[in-house]
N, C-alpha and C positions, 0 to 999 in steps of 0.2 A: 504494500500500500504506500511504504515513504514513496517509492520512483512514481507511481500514478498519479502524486500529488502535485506535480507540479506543471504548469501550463507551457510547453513550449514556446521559446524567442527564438527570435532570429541571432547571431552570433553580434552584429550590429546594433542591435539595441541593449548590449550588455552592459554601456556606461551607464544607459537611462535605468538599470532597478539595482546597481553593486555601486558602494562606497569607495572611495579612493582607499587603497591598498587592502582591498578585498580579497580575499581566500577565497576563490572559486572553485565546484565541481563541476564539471559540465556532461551532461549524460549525452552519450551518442550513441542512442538507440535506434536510428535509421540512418540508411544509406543508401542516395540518388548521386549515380558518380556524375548524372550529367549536369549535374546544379553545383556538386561539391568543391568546384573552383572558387567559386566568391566564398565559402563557407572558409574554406583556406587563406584567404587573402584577408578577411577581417580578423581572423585568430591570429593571422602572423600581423595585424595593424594591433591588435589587442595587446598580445606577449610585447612585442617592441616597443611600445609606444606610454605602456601602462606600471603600474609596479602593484597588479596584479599577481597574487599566484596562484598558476591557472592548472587542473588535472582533468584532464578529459578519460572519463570512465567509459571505454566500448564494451557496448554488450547489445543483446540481439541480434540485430541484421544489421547496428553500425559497428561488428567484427568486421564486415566483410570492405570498410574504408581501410583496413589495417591488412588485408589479406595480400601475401607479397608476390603471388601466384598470377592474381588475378585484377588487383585494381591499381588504378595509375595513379592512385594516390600516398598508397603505401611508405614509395621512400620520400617523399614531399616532407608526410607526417614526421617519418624518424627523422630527417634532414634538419627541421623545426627544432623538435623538441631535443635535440644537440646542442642545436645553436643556441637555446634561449634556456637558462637558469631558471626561470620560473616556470617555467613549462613540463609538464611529466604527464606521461599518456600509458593508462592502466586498461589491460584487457582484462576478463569474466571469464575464467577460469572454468567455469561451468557454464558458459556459453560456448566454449572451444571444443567444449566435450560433447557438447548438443551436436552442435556442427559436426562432429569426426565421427557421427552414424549417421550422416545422411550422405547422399551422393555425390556431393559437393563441401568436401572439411573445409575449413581455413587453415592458411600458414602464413602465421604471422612472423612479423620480422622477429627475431630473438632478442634487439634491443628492448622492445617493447616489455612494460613491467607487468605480470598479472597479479590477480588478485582473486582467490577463490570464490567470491561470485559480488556480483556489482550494487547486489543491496547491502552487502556487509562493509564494503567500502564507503557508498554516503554515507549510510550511519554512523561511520567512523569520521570519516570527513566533519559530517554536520553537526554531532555530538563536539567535536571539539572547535566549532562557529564559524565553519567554512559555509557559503552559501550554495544553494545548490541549485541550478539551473537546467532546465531538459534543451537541446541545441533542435534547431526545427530545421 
């Protein structure tokens, strides 16, 4: 129920509801690779620009923007979150395992850090006053 609580934004409108030097979580629970370029270009204006600290939690079907096999956005992501200190991008551990029984696994890059499943991490995140935002 915490992940369903929250209303999806745009990546863009994240100054308009987080405080300067906000602890962000940002859920990326879907993935449309054909829109996912401006998604990328506000998060790297966000990281750069902000002193934000920013963790982007994939799980669901937004594993498959981390998948190295298959989406063109893969090393963008790790290339990012290299570059930028405040940036750390967590996969769902039990989303990866969902995927690796269907006909189509993910393979995520191995810099990527997981996390045994993606509601125990906001709760973790949010219990210690990180904000938590669902990415649209």
């Amino acid at each position: 129920q915490l992940m369903a609580s929250s209303d999806p934004i745009t990546i863009n409108r994240v100054n308009t509801v987080a405080s300067t030097g906000e602890k962000l979580i940002l859920d990326l629970n879907n993935y449309q690779a054909e829109s996912f370029d401006s998604t990328l270009d506000e998060l790297q204006s966000l990281v750069s620009s902000s002193n934000f600290e920013v963790e982007i939690i994939a799980n669901g079907n937004g594993v498959r923007a981390l998948d190295a096999r298959y989406s063109k956005h893969a090393q963008a992501i790790s290339a990012m979150a290299e570059r930028f200190d405040n940036l750390n991008v967590i996969v769902c551990a039990q989303t990866l395992s969902d995927f690796a029984s269907t006909a189509s696994p993910v393979d995520v890059l191995s810099d990527f850090i997981t996390t045994r499943s993606a509601p125990y991490q906001v709760a973790k995140r949010t219990a210690d006053g990180w904000l938590y935002l669902k990415l649209e």
